[in-house]
N, C-alpha and C positions, 0 to 999 in steps of 0.2 A: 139235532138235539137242541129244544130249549135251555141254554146254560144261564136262562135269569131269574128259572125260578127254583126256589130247595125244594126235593120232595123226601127227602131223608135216605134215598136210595142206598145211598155209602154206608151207610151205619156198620154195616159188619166189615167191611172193605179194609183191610192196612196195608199202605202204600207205600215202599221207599223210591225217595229220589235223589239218585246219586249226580249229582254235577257241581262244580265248581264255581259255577257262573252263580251266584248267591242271590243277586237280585231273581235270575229266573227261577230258580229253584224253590226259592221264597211265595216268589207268585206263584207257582201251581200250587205249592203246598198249601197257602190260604182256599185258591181255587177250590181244590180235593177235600178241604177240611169242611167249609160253605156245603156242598155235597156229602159232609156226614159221615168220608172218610177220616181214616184214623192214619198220620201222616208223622213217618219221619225221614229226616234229611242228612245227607250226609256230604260232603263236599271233597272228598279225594278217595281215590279207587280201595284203598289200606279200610278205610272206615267206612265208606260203603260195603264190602266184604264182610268185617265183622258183624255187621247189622243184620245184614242178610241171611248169615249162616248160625244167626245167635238168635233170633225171633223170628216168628212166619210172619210171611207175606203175602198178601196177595198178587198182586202186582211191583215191579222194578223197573222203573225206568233210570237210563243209564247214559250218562254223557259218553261218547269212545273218548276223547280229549283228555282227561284225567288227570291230575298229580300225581306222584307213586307210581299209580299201579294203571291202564291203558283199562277203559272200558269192554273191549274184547276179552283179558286177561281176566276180568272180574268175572265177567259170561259165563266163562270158561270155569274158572272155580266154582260159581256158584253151583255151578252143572255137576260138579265130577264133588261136590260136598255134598248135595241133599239130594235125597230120594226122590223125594216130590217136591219140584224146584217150584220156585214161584211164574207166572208168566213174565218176561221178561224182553223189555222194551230198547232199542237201540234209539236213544235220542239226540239228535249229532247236527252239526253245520258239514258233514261227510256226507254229500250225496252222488258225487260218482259212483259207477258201476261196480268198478272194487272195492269203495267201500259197502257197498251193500252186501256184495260179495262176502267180504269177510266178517259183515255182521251175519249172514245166516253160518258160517264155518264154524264162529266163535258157541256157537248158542243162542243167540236172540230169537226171539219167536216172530218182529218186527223191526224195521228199520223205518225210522220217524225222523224227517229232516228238518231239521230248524228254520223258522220259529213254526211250531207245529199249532197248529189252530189248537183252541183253548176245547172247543167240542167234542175234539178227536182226543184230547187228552182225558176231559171227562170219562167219554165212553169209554177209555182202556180201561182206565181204573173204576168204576162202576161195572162194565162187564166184565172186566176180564178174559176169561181162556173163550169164551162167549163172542166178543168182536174178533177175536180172532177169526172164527167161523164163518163171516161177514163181509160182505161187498164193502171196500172203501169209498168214501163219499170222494169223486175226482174235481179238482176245482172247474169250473164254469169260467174261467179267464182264458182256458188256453194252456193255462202254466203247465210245466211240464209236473209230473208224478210225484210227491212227496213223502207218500210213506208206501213201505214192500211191507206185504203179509207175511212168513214166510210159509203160516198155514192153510191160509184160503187156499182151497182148491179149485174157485171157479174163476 
């Protein structure tokens, strides 16, 4: 995915991104906003919850690291509050096997290890439930695996 040029794709897209880390959080949001989405931030698991179960969303990306309230613990509520939950992103410096593990237990539809390329972020939040469906793009360095589907079936 070209991320340098706007095509307005986002326009209908609202995004929250819950993490504490303010600088990053800041940056995607500018990112997602350039692309047309409609972006808001929340910085501890307590006020990322309310956000989410107070306005739709399309997409949620979610630190597990949290204040308050543990980014799995938010997963979890968000899931057992809305009907039709939004797609919802585990975004973490957790990339051990149990943590991925208990990002798919919790709810998350993905697990995205930090610092997650800026492209991959575009594409959750402009396709949504949509990349989900989708072969992840694997680094060309060798590195090892960065983000788990938990829906791709291929």
């Amino acid at each position: 995915m070209d991320i340098d040029t706007k095509d307005g794709t986002g326009d209908d897209r609202h995004v929250l991104i819950i993490d504490d880390n303010e600088d990053l959080a800041l940056s995607q949001a500018a990112l997602l906003r350039y692309y047309g989405c409609r972006v808001e931030v929340a910085h501890d698991g307590r006020e990322g919850l309310r956000l989410a179960t107070q306005r739709a969303f399309d997409v949620v990306f979610v630190d597990i690291g949290l204040p308050i309230m543990s980014g799995y613990d938010v997963a979890r509520a968000i899931r057992s509050a809305l009907d039709d939950p939004p797609v919802l992103l585990a975004q973490t410096a957790y990339g051990q096997p149990e943590d991925v593990r208990k990002s798919c237990e919790a709810g998350f539809d993905a697990h995205l290890v930090k610092p997650v390329d800026p492209s991959e972020v575009v594409r959750f939040a402009l396709d949504g439930p949509r990349a989900l469906n989708r072969p992840l793009s694997m680094p060309d360095d060798g590195s090892s695996k960065s983000i788990w589907n938990f829906r791709h079936s291929a």
